[in-house]
C-alpha positions as CSV (number, residue, x, y, z in Angstrom):
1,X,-238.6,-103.8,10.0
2,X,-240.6,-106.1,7.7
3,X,-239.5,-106.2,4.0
4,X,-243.3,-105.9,3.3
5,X,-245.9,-102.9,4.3
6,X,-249.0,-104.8,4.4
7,X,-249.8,-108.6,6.0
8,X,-252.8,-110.5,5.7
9,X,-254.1,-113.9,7.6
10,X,-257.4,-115.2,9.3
11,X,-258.2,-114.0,12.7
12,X,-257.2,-116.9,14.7
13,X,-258.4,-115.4,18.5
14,X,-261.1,-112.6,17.6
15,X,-260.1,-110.1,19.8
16,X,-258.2,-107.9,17.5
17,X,-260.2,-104.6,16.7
18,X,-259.7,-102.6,13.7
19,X,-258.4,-99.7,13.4
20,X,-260.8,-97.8,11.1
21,X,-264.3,-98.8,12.6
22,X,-263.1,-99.7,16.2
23,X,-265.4,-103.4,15.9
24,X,-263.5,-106.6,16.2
25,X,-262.2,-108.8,13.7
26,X,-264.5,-111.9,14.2
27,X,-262.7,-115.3,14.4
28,X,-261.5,-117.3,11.0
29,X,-262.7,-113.8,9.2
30,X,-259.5,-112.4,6.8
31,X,-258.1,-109.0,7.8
32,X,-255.3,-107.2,7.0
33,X,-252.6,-105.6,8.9
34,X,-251.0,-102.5,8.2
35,X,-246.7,-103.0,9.1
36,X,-245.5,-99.9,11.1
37,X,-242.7,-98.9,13.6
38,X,-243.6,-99.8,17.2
39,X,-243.5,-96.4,18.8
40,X,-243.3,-98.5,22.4
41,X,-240.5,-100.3,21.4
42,X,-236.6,-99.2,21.8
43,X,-235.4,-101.8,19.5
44,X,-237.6,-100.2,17.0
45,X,-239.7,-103.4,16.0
46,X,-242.6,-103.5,14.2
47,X,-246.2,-103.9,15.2
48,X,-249.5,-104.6,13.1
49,X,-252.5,-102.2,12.5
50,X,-255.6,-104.3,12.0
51,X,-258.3,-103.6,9.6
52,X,-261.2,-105.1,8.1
53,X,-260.6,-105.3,4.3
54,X,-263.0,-103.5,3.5
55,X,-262.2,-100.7,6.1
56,X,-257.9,-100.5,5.1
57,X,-259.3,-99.8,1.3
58,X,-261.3,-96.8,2.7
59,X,-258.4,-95.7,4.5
60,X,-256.7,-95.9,1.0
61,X,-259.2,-93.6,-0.5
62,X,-259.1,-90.8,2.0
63,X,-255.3,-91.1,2.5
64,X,-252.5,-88.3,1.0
65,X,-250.8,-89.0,-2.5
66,X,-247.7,-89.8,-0.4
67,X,-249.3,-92.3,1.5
68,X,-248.3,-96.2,0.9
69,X,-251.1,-98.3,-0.5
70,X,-251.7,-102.0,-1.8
71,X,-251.0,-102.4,-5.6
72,X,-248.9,-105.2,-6.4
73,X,-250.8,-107.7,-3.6
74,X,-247.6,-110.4,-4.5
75,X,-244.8,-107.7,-3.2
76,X,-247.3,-105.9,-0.8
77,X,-248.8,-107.9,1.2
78,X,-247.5,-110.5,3.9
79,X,-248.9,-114.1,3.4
80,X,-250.9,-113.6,0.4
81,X,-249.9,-117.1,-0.7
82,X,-251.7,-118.3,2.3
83,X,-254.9,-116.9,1.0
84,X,-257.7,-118.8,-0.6
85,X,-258.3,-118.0,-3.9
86,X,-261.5,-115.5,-3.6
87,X,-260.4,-113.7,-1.1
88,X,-257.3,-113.2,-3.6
89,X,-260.2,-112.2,-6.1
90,X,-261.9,-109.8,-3.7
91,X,-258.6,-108.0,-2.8
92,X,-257.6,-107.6,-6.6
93,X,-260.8,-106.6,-7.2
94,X,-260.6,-103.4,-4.3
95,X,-257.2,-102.2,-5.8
96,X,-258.8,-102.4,-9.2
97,X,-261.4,-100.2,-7.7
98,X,-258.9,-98.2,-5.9
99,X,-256.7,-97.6,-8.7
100,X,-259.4,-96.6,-11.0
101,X,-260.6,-93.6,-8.2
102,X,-257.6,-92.7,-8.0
103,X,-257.1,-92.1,-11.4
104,X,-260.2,-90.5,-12.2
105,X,-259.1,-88.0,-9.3
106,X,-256.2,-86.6,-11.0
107,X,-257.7,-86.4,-14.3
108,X,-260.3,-84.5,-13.0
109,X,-259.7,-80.6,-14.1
110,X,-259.2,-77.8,-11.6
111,X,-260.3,-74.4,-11.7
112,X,-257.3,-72.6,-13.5
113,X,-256.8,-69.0,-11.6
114,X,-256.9,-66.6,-14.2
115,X,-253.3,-65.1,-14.2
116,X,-252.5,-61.4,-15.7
117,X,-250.7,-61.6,-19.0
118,X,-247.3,-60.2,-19.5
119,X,-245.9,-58.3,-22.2
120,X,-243.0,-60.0,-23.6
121,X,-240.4,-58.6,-26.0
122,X,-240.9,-58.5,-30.2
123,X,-238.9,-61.1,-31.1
124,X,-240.2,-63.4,-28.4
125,X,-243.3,-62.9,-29.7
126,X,-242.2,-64.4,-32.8
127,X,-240.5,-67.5,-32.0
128,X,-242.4,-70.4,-31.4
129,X,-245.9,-68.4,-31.6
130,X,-248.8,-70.1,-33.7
131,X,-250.5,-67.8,-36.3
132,X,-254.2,-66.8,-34.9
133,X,-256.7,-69.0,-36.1
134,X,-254.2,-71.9,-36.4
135,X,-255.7,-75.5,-35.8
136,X,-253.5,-77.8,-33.4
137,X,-252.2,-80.8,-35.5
138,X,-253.9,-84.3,-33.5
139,X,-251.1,-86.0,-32.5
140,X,-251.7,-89.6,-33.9
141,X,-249.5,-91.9,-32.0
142,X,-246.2,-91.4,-29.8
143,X,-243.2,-92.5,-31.4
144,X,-241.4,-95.7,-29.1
145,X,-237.4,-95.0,-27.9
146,X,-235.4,-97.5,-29.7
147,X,-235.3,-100.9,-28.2
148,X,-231.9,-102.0,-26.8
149,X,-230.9,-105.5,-27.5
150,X,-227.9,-107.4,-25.5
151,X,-224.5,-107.2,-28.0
152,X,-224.7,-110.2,-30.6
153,X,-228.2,-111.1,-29.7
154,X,-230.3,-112.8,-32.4
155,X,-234.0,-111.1,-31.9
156,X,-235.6,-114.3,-34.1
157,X,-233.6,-117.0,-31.5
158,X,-236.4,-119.1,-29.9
159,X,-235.4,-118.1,-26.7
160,X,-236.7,-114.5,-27.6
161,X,-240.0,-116.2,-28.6
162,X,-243.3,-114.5,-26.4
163,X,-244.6,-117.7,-26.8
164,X,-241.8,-118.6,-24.6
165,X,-241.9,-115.8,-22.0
166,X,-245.6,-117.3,-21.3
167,X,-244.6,-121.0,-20.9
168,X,-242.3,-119.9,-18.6
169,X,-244.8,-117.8,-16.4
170,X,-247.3,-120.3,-16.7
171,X,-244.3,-122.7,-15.3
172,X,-243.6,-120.3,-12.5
173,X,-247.3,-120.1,-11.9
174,X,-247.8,-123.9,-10.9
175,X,-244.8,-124.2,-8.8
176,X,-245.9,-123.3,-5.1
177,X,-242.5,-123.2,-3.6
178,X,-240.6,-119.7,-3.8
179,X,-237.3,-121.7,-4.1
180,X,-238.5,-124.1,-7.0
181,X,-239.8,-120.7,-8.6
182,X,-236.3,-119.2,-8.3
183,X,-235.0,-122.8,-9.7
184,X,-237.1,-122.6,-12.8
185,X,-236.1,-119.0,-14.1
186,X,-232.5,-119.8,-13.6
187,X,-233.0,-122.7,-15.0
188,X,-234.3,-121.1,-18.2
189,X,-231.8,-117.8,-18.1
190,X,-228.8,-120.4,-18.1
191,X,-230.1,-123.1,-20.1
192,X,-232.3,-121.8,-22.7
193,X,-235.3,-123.4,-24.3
194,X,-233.1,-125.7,-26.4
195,X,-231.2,-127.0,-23.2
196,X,-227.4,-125.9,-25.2
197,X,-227.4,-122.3,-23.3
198,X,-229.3,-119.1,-23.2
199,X,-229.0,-116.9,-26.1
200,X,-231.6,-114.4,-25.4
201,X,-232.1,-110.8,-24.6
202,X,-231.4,-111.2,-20.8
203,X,-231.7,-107.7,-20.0
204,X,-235.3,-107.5,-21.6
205,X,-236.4,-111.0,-20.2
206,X,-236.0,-109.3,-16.1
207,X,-237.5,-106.4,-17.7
208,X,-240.6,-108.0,-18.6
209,X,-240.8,-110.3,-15.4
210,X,-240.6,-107.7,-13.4
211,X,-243.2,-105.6,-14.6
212,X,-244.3,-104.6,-10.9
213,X,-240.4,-103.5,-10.5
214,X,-239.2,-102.0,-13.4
215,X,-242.9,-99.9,-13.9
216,X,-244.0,-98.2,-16.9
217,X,-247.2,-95.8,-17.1
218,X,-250.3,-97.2,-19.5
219,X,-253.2,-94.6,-18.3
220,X,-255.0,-98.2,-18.2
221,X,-257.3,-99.2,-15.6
222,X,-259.9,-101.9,-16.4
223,X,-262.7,-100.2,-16.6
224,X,-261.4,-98.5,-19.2
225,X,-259.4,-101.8,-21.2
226,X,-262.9,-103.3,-21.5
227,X,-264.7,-99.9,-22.8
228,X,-261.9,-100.1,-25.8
229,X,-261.6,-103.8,-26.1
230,X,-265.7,-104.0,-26.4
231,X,-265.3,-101.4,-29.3
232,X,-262.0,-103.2,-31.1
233,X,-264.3,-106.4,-30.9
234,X,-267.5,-105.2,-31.8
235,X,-269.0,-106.5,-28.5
236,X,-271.1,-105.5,-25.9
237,X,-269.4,-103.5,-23.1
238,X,-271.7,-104.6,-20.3
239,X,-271.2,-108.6,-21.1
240,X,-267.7,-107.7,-20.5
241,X,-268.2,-106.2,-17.2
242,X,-270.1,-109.0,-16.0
243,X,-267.3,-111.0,-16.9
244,X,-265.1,-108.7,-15.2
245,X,-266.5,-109.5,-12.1
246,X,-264.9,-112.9,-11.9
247,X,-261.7,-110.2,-10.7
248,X,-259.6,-110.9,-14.2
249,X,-259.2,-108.7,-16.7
250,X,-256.8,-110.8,-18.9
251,X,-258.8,-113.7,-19.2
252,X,-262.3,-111.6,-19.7
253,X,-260.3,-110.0,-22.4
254,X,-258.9,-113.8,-23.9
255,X,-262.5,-114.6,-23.6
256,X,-264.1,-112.2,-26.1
257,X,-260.8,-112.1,-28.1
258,X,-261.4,-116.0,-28.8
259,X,-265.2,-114.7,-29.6
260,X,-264.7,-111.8,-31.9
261,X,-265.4,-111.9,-35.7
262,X,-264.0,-108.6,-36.1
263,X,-260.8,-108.6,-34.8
264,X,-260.1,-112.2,-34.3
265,X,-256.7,-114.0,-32.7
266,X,-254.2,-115.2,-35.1
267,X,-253.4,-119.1,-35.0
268,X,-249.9,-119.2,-34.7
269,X,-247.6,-117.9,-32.2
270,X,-245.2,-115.3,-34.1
271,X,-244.6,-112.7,-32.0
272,X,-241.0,-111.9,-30.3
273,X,-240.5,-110.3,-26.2
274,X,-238.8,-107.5,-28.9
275,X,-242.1,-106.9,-30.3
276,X,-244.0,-106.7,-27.7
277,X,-241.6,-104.4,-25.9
278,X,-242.1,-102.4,-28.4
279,X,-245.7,-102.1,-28.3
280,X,-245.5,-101.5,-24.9
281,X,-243.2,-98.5,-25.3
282,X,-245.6,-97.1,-27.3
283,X,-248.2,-97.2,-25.0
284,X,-246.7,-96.0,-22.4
285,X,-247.7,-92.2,-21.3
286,X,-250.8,-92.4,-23.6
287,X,-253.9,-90.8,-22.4
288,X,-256.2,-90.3,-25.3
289,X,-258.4,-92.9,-26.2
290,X,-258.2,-92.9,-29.7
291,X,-253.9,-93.0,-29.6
292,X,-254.3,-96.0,-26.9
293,X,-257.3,-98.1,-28.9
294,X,-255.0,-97.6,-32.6
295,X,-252.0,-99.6,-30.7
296,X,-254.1,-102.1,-28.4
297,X,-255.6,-103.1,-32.1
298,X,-251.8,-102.7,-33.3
299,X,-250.4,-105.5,-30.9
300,X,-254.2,-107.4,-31.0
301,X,-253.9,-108.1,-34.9
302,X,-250.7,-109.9,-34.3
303,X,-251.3,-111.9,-31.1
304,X,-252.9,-115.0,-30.6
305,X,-255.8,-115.3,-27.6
306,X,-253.3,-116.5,-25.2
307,X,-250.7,-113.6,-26.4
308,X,-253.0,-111.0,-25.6
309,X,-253.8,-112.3,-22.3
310,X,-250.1,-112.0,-21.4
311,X,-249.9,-108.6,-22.9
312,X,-252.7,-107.5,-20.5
313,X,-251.2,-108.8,-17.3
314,X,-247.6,-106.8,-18.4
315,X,-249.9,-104.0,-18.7
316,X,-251.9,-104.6,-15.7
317,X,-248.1,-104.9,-14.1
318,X,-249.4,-108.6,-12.7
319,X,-248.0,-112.1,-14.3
320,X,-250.0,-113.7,-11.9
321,X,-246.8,-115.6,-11.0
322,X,-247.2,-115.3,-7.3
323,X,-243.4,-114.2,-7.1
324,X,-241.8,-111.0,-6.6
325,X,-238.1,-109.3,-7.3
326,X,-236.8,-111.4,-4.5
327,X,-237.9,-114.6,-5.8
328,X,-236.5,-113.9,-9.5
């Protein structure tokens, strides 16, 4: 069985149809195949549904919970590095859309059945009842868990340096070989950035390049990143979903940080992977607006434009590294 669920490459023949809306693929046009068991076969091999891309992202909107679905193209999908760069776009752009749907879905409220009250006993009553009349406290932010370092780890060593984390992704980025990508991170985790041995957080460094892997939970779509980034920079909204459209929601949101007279970038790289950890943490499980916009303008106040665009690919779980678990 393939180590991937999806695959992706230009109809080379045109005879393919596709599995949602039955019509063939047309030759040279990009689909995508969904990898399942071959009920035919007694070896158990694999064989390849077909679909339009459009069509396999409808399939992904009327499918169960349960059901497997593109989101992290790099691990998902078979052959993305063969892609050209817009259809890359177009595809990050459907799971954006995808995501988002999905997301409004559960947050959707359902009719409560009303449910019969039972008496409880006096001196349940008492404990841990509110008096009538009672305002809830607003909870103003969630506290972060404690941040574990590696034993006799200095958190102010260079190779701890965010500034650091990026050069190396942006390293990652440019190499087109999976081997030389491998070669470059294990470069840096045995060398360090001062060539005389790594003396970083190692633990926290896989954490935070393997933000597809090791997930946290931000309540985050884009949609929604650019609704409280346009208020944190006093800009306008629908600008920023134009830019949006260019399938990049870290660099629309470097664009108007670099813009903003309000909340503008700092000019010097200070920040630590510790602190931004951190932040992250605290983020993480968030769902009202006003909790989630007081710790975006937290970790914006301290982050320079190219900072912030990193911070929104870890939230967005995408380095746009074009590597995977495998390849680290």
């Amino acid at each position: 069985m393939s180590s991937f669920p999806f695959c992706a490459e230009y109809d080379k023949r045109g005879q393919a149809k596709c599995k949602k809306c039955k019509e063939k693929c047309e030759k040279g046009e990009l689909r995508i195949g969904k990898i399942v068991t071959n009920p035919f076969s007694e070896s158990g091999g694999d064989m390849k549904q077909w679909h339009h891309v459009n069509c396999i992202f409808e399939t992904f909107k009327r499918a169960r919970a349960t059901t497997k679905k593109i989101e992290d193209p790099v691990d998902d999908i078979e052959g993305w590095e063969n892609l050209e760069e817009d259809d890359q776009k177009k595809i990050r752009a459907l799971i954006d859309d995808l995501q988002n749907e999905i997301a409004n879905k559960k947050t959707t409220p359902k009719k409560q059945t009303p449910q019969k009250k039972t008496p409880s006993k006096a001196g349940q009553q008492q404990f841990g009842k509110k008096a009538a009349g009672t305002p809830d406290k607003p909870r103003v932010s969630r506290v972060p868990s404690a941040v574990r370092n590696d034993p006799g780890m200095d958190p102010m060593h260079k190779d701890n340096s965010f500034r650091e984390f990026r050069r190396l992704c942006a390293n990652v980025a440019e190499e087109s070989s999976y081997t030389g990508k491998t070669n470059i991170v294990a470069t840096f985790l045995k060398n360090g950035a001062n060539k005389d041995g790594f003396q970083g957080d190692l633990r926290l460094w896989v954490k935070l390049l393997l933000p597809g892997v090791i997930k946290r939970v931000y309540n985050l779509q884009s949609k929604q990143l650019i609704k409280l980034f346009s208020q944190l920079f006093n800009t306008n909204q629908e600008e920023m979903l134009e830019d949006l459209e260019q399938g990049d929601i870290a660099e629309t949101v470097r664009n108007f940080f670099e813009q903003s007279a309000m909340l503008p970038p700092v000019k010097k790289a200070t920040l630590s992977i510790q602190d931004v950890d951190q932040f992250l943490e605290e983020l993480t499980g968030m769902t009202r607006e006003e909790e989630q916009s007081y710790v975006l303008k937290k970790i914006a106040k301290r982050c320079t434009a190219n900072d912030l665009k990193m911070v929104i690919r870890l939230i967005k779980g995408d380095l746009r590294i074009n590597a995977g678990a495998k390849h680290m």
